[in-house]
C-alpha positions as CSV (number, residue, x, y, z in Angstrom):
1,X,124.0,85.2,86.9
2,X,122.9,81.5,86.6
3,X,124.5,80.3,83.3
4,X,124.6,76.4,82.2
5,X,127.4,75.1,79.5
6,X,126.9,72.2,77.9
7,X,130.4,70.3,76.7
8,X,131.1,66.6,75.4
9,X,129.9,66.9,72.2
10,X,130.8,65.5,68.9
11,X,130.6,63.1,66.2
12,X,130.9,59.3,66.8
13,X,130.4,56.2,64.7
14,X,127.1,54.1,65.3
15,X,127.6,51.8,68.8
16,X,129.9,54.5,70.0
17,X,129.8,56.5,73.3
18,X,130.0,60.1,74.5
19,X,129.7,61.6,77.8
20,X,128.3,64.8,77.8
21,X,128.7,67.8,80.4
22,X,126.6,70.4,81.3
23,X,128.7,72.8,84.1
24,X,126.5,75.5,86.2
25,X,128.1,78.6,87.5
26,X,126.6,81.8,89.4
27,X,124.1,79.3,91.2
28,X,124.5,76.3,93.9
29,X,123.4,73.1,91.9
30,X,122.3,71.2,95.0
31,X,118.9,73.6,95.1
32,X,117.9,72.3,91.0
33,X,117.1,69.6,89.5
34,X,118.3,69.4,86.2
35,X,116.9,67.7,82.6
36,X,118.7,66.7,79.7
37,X,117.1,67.4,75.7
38,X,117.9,66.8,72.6
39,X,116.6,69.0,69.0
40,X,117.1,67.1,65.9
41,X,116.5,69.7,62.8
42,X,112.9,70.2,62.2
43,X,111.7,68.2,65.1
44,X,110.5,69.7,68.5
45,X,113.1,69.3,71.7
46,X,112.1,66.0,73.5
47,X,113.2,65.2,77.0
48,X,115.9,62.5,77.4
49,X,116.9,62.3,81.1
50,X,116.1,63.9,84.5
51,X,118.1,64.0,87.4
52,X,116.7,65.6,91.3
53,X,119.2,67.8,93.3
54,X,120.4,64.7,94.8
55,X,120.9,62.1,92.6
56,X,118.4,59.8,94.3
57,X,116.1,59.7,91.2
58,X,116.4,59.8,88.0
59,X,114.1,59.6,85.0
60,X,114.8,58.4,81.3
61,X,113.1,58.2,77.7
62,X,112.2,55.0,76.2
63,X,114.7,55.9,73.3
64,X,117.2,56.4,75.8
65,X,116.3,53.5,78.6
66,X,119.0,50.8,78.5
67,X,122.0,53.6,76.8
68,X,122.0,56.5,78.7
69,X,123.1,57.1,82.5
70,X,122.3,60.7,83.6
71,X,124.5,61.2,86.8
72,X,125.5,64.5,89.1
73,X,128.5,65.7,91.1
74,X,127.0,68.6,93.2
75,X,130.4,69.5,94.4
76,X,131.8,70.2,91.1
77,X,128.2,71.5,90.0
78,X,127.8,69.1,86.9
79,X,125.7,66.9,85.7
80,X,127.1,64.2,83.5
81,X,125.1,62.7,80.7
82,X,126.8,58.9,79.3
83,X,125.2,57.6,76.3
84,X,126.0,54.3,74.8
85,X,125.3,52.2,71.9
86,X,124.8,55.4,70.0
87,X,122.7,55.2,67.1
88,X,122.1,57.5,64.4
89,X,118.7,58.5,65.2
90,X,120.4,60.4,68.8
91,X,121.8,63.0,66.1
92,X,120.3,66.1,67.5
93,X,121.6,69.5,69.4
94,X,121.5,68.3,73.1
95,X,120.6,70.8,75.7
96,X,120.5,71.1,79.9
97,X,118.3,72.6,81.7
98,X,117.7,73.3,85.3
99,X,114.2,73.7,87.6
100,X,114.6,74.5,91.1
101,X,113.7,71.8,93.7
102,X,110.3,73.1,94.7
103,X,109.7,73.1,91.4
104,X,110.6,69.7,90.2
105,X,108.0,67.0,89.4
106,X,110.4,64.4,87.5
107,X,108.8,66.1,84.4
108,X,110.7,66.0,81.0
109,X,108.6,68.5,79.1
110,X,110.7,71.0,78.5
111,X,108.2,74.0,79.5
112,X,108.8,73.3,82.9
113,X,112.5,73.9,82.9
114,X,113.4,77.7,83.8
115,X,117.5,77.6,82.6
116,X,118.8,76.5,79.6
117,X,122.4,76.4,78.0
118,X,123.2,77.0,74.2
119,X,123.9,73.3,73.8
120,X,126.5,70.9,72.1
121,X,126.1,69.1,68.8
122,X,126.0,65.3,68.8
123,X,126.7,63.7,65.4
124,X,126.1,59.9,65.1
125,X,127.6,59.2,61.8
126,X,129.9,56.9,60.0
């Protein structure tokens, strides 16, 4: 069964970083491409980062442009998510999600990701 876990979470003071992980098991991660969103409460998921099944390309927000490196090791079938110069406003449940390769347009709407994981809180606080 394909299952995604998300890990890294937690709260950090405004600048701060985090690197978040999102681990796949039951499926080979070099056949998916995999997206990165965030849910703040009351406010619709939004897309922060895409990644292709090899690491070639990658696609950010504008809010996270300049902060956030999205990065994959196939071999221990995880994608990484670093995010720097945390502010306040990146407080939000932060999710994964995977799209197989033929589906994959570099998209980060999150309607055309198939697998998702329960997520892992990010608090920006101080």
């Amino acid at each position: 069964q394909l299952q995604l876990v998300e890990s890294g979470g937690g709260l950090v003071q405004p600048g701060g970083s985090l690197r978040l992980s999102c681990a796949a098991s039951g499926f080979s991660l070099d056949y998916f491409a995999i997206g990165w969103f965030r849910q703040a409460p009351g406010m619709e998921r939004e897309g922060v980062s895409c990644i292709n099944s090899s690491g070639g390309s990658t696609k950010y927000a504008d809010s996270a442009k300049g902060r956030f490196t999205i990065s994959r090791d196939n071999a221990k079938k995880t994608v990484y998510l670093e995010m720097n110069s945390l502010k306040p406003e990146d407080t939000a449940i932060y999710y994964c999600a995977a799209v197989d390769v033929a589906s994959y347009s570099g998209s980060l709407r999150a309607h055309n990701y198939n697998y998702w994981g329960q997520g892992t809180q990010v608090t920006v606080s101080s």
